[in-house]
N, C-alpha and C positions, 0 to 999 in steps of 0.2 A: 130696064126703065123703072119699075119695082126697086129696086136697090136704090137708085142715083133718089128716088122723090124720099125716100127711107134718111135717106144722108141728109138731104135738104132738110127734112123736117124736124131731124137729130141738131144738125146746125141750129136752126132756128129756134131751136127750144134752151140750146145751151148761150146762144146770144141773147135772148130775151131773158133769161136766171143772172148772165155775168151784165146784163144792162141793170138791174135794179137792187134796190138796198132799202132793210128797214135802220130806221133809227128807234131806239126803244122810247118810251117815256121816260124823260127826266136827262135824255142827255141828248147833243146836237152834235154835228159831225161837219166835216168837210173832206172833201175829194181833191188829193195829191195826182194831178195828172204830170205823167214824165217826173215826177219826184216834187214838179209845181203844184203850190196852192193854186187850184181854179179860182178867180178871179171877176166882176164884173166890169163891163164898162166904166164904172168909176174908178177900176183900179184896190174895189173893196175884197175881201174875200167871201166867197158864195160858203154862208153857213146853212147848213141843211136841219130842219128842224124835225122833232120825233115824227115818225109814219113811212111811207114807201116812198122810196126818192129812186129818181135814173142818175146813171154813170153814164158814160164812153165805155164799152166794154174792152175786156182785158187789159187795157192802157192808165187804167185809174185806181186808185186806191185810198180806200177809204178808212179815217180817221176818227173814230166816235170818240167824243169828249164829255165825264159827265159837267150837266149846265146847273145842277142842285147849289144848293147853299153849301159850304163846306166850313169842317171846325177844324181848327188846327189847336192841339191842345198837347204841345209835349209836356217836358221834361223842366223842372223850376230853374231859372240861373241867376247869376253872382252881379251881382250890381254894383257899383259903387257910390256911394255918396257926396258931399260937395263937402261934408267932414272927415272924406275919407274912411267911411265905416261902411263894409260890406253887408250888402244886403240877399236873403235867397230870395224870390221874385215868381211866383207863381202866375202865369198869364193866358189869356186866350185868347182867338184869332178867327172870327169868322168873316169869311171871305169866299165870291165865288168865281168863276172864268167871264168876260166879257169881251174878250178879244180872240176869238178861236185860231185866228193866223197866228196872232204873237205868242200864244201861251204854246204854240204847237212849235212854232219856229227856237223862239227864248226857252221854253221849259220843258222842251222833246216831248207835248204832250203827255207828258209823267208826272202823276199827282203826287209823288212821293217826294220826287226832286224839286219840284214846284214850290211844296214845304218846307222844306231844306231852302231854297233860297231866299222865299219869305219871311220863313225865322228868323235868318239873320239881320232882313231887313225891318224888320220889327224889333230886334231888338237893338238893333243901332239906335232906333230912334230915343225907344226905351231909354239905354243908356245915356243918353245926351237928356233925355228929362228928369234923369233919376240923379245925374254927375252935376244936375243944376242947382239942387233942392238939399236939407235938408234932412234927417231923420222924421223932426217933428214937422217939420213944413207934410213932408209924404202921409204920415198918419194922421196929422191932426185936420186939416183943413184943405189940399191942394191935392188930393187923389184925383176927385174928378176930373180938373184942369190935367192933370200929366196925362190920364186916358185921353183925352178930346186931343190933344196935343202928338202924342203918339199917333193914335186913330189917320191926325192928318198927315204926318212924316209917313207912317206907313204908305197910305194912299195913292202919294206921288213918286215913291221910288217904288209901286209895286206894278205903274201903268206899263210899264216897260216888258211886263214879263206876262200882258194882257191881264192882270188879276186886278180884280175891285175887290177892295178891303171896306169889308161894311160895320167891325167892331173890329175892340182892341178893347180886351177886359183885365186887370190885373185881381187875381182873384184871390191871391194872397201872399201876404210878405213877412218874413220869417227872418230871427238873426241864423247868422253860421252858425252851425252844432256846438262848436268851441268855443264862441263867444254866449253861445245861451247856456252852454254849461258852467262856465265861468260866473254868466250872472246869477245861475243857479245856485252854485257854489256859495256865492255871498249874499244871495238871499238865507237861503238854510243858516250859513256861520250868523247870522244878524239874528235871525227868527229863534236859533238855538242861545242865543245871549242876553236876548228877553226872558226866552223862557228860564235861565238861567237866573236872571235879577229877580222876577217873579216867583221862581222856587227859596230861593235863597229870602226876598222877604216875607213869603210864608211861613218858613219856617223858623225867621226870627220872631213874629207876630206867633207862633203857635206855643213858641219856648215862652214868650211873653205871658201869656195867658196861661199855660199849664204851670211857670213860677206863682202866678196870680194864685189859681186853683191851689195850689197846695200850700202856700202859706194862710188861706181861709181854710182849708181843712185843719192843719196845725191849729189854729187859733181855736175851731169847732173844737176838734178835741180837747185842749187844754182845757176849753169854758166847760166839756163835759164834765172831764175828770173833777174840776174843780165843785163841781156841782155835787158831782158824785159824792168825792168824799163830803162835801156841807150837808148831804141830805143823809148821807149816812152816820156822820156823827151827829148830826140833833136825834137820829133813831136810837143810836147808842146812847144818846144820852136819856131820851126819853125811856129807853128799855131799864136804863138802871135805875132811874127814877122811880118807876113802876114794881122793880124787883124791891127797891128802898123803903117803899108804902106797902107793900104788900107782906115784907122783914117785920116792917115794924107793928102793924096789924096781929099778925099770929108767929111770933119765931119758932116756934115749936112745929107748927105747921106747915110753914116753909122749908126749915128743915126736912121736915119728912117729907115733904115733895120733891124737895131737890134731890133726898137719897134717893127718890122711887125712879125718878129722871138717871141719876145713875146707873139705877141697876139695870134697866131698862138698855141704855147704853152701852154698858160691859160684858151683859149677857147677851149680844143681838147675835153673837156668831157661838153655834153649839161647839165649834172646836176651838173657842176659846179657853187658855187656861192661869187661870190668876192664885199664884201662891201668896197666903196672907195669914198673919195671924186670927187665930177664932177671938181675942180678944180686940182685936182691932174696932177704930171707932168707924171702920165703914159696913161693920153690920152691926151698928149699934142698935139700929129700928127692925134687923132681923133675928134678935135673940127674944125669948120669953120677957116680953113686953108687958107689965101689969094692966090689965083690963081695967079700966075705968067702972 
């Protein structure tokens, strides 16, 4: 008797564990009975919200789905223009579940694959706003229109797959690698052909001005030299002038100063040697002189 209430109450505890289920915060659930979504009277599907919830025990199986906000933010893609010029296209995507049947039925309740299909459906849309426009229509003036426009494309091909798309942000647009190194390319070759005209007329403007500089120094020096020799011949001549008046004053005098100035000259180096006659007139003031 002992045993059998033992079993019962074993039963009982394992049907009251397989009867009940928490849902965490932040995400909601629904219960697949026989591989069916449970259902209500209207035909709606019974979403079960965070906290303790009952099943059917053993026969039911439960689905937790997170109910959060979600961002979908891959990988940049290739757009096309309405001039035919490709664009990279950087974009986001937030978006969350509102239909817990359809997302579970449509997207295996797999948030991975979910993405995967919305991506594309997002950038269908994308593409059809991007293949309407422009380069300069896109950057200049009509970004916000292609997001609001998208946003809506999105919204209605994404009801299907229970997701409510609540943005669609392109967050940045970029030419192809090849095409922005090509523009780069002739950027640089322009910006170096400037700088080319720019070097080349400095350095005619620098030839200019150092021709300049140096035929004013020519000219400086010419008016030196010229000065030169004019200041030094009125010296010369003022020197003979002087030698002329001072001749003529005492010649005898002069004479003798000029020999003393000689000898003064001839003799300044002791290993000078000067052969000359004793009767020569250049010791004429060093021979026995009569005393006055």
């Amino acid at each position: 008797m002992k045993n059998f209430s033992l079993v019962l109450l074993l039963a009982a505890v394992v049907l009251s564990f397989s009867s009940v289920f928490v849902v965490p915060e932040g995400q909601k659930a629904i219960v697949m009975l026989f591989s069916k979504v449970q259902k209500d009277d209207s035909g709606e599907a019974i979403v079960y919200s965070p906290g303790l919830q009952f099943k059917v025990p053993f026969f039911s199986q439960v689905r937790r789905i997170d109910a959060r906000i979600q961002t979908l933010d891959g990988t940049p893609d290739r757009f096309v223009t309405s001039e035919k010029k490709d664009l990279i296209v950087d974009s986001y995507v937030k978006w969350r579940v509102n239909d817990f049947s359809a997302f579970y039925l449509r997207a295996r309740g797999d948030k991975q694959y979910a993405e995967a299909l919305l991506k594309q459906k997002v950038n269908n849309g994308l593409r059809t706003n991007f293949g309407s426009r422009t380069i300069r229509e896109i950057v200049s003036g009509e970004r916000s229109e292609l997001m609001e426009e998208a946003l809506v494309q999105a919204s209605e091909s994404a009801q299907e797959l229970g997701i409510e798309v609540l943005d669609v942000r392109v967050k940045q647009i970029n030419l192809p690698s090849e095409v922005s190194n090509s523009i780069y390319q002739r950027m640089r070759a322009e910006r170096t052909a400037v700088a080319k005209e720019h070097r080349s007329e400095g350095q005619e403007k620098a030839e200019t001005i150092r021709a300049e500089i140096d035929r004013r120094v020519t000219v400086m020096l010419a008016d030196a030299e010229r000065n030169a020799r004019t200041v030094r011949g009125e010296g010369d001549a003022q020197a003979a002038a002087i030698y002329a008046n001072a001749y003529n004053k005492d010649a005898e005098f002069f004479g003798f100063v000029r020999s003393l100035e000689a000898y003064k000259k001839t003799f300044k180096d002791k290993q000078d040697v000067m052969v000359l006659s004793p009767d020569s007139d250049f010791f004429r003031y060093m021979k026995g002189a009569a005393v006055q």
